[in-house]
C-alpha positions as CSV (number, residue, x, y, z in Angstrom):
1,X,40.7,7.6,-8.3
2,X,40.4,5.7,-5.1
3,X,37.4,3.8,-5.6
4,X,37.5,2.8,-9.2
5,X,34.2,1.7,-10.6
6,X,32.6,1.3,-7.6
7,X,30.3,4.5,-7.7
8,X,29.3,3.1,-11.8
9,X,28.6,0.2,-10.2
10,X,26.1,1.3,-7.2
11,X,24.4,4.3,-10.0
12,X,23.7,0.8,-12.2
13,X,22.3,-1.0,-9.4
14,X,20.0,2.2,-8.5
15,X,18.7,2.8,-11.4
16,X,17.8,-1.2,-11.6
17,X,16.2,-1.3,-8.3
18,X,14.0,2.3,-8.9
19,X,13.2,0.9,-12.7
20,X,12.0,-2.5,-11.4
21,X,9.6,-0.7,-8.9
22,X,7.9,1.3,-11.4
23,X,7.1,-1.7,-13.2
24,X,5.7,-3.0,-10.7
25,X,3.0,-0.7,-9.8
26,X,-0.5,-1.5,-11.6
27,X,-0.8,-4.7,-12.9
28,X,-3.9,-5.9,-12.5
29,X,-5.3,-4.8,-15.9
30,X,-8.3,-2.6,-14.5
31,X,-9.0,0.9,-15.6
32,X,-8.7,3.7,-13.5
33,X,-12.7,3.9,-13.0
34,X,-12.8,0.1,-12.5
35,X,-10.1,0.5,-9.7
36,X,-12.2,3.2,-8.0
37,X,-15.2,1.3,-8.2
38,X,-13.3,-1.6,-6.4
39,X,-12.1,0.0,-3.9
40,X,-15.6,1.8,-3.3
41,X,-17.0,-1.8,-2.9
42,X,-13.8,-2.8,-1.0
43,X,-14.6,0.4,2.1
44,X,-18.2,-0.1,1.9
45,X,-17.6,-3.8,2.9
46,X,-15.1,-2.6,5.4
47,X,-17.3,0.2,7.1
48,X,-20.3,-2.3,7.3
49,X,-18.2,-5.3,9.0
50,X,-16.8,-2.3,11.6
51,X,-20.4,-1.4,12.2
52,X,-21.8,-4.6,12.6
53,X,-19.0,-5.5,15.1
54,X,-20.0,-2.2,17.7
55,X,-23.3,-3.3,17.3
56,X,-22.4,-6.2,18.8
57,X,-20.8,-4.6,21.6
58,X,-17.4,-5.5,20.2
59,X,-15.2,-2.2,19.9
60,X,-12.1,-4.0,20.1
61,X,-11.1,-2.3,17.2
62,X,-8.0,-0.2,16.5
63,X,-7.2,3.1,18.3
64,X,-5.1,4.3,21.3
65,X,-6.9,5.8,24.0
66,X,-5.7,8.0,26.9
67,X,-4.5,5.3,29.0
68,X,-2.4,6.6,31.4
């Protein structure tokens, strides 16, 4: 055995780093209905700023057009 306990070592380390990310993942103590309505709210707010801003003749937002 050529690498001794190296492959042990990096299958520890994996399941470290993919056990630490799960934890991660929702934290902010909402319930699945509260998040949706969040991020409802959150779009709405979004789509309204973007409209406001062409209104104002500003379209400087996002998208690659066919400049050639």
């Amino acid at each position: 055995m050529t690498r001794g306990n190296q492959r042990e070592k990096d299958r520890e380390r994996a399941q470290a780093r993919a056990g630490s990310k799960a934890k991660q993942g929702k934290s902010d103590g909402l319930t699945p209905e509260q998040r949706r309505e969040r991020d409802a709210k959150a779009l709405q707010e979004k789509a309204a700023k973007k409209a406001a801003g062409q209104d104002a003749g500003g379209n400087n937002a996002g998208g690659s057009g066919n400049k050639k």
